[in-house]
C-alpha positions in Angstrom: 131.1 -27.0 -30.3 129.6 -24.1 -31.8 126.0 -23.2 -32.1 125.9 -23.9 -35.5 127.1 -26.9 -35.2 123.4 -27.9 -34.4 121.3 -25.7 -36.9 119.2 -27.1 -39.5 120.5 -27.1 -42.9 117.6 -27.5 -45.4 120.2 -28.5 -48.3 120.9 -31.6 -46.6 119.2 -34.6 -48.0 117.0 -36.4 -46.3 116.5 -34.8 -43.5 113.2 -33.1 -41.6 113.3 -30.2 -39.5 111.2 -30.9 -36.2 109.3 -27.6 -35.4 108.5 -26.7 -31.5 105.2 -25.1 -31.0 104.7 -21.7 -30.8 104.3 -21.3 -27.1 107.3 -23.8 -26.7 109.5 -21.9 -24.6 112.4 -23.9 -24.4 110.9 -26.6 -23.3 111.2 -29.9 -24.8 110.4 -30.6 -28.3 107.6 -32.1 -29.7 108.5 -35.9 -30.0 105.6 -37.2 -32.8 106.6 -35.4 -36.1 104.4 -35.0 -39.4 106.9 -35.0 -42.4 106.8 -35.9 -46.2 109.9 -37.8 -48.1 110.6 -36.7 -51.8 112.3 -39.0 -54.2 113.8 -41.5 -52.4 115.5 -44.6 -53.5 116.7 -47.7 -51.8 120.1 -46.7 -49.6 119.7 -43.1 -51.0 118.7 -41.6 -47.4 118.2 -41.6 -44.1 115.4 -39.8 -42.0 116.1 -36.8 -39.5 116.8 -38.9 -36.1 114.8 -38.1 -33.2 114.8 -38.8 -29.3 113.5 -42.4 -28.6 114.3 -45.5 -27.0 111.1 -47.7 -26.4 108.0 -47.6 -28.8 107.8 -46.4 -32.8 105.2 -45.8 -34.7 105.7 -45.1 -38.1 103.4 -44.2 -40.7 103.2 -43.6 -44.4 100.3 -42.3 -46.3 99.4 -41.6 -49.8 102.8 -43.9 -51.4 103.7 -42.7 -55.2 106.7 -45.2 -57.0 108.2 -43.4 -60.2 109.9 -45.7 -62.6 108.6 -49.0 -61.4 104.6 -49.5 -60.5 104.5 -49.5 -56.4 103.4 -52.4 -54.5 105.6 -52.1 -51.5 108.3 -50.0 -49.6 110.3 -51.6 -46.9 111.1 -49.1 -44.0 113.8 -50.1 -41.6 114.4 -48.5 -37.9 118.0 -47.8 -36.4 118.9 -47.2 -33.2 121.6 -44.4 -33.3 124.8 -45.8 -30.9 126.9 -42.8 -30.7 131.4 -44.2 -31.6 129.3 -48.1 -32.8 127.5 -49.7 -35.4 123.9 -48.8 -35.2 121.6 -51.3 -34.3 119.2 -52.6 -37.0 116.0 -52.7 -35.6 114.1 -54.6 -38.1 112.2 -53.7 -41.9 108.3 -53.2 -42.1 107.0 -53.9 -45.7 104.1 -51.2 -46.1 101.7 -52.1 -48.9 98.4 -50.7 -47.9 99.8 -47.2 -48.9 99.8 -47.8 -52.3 96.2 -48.9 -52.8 95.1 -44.7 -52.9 94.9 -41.3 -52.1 94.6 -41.0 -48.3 95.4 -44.8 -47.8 98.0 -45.3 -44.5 100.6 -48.0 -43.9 102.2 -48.2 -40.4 104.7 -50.5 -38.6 105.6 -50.4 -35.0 109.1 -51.6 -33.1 109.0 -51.5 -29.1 112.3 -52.6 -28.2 115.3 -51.1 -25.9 119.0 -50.7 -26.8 121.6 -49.6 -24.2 123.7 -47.1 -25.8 121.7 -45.2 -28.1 118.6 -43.1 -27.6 117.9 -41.6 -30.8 116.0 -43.7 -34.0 115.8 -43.0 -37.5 114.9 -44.9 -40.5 115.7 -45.8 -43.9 114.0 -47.1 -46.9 116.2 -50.0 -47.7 113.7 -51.6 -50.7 111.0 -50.8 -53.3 109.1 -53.7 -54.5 111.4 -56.2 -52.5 114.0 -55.0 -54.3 117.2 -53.4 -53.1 118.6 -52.4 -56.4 115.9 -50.2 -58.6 116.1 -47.1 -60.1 112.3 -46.6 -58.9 112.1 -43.8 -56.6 109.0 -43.4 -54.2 107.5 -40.1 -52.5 105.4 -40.4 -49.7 102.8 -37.5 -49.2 102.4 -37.9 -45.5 104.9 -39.3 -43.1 104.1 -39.8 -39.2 106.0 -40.8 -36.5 104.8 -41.1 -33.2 106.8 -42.4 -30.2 104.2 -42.7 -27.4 102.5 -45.8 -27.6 99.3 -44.6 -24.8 98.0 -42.5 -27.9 
């Protein structure tokens, strides 16, 4: 496998790029990632996947629905299973994001599946529907995967 085979490609939808801190020096990456999401739609994407295989935290703040008012976004966590179905780990329904500028939803999943250790998630309604043509951006997106913070 060639060294490219793991760059980041920025044109890809739907993904974040994780950033390593300066004085990173090959260490291990930073596991709790700040990110944003840009016109998403129910099904449309999925979220960079990260390392993890006990405790999510994921948090949306600041929620903007285009096409529909917003009331709610459903967020659903996958366990990656490398050559298997990924494992559904359950949809949060955020709602408190919606209510203003600088107002956070979050959801949490502590859980272990053999198999897999990396999570991502997917936004699979708007307004507890899975067919709009609503779209939602979310100006802050958090994810943390230590639970002692």
């Amino acid at each position: 496998m060639s060294d490219d085979a793991h760059t980041f490609n920025p044109n890809e939808e739907g993904l974040f790029e994780l950033q390593a801190p300066a004085d990173n020096k090959g260490g291990v990456q930073v596991r709790n990632f700040t990110s944003e999401l840009t016109g998403w739609a129910p099904g449309s994407k999925e979220s960079r996947h990260w390392a993890d295989n006990d405790y999510t935290e994921i948090q949306f703040t600041t929620c903007k629905m285009f096409g529909a008012t917003g009331r709610s976004v459903g967020v659903k966590l996958w366990q990656a299973i490398p050559f298997a179905r990924d494992k559904d780990m359950g949809t949060k329904t955020f709602t408190n994001c919606f209510k203003g500028e600088g107002k956070t939803s979050k959801g949490e999943w502590s859980a272990h599946y053999d198999g897999g250790d990396n999570r991502y998630f997917t936004i699979p309604e708007l307004n507890g529907a899975d067919y709009t043509r609503a779209q939602i951006n979310v100006k802050k997106v958090y994810v943390d995967t230590t639970k002692a913070d």
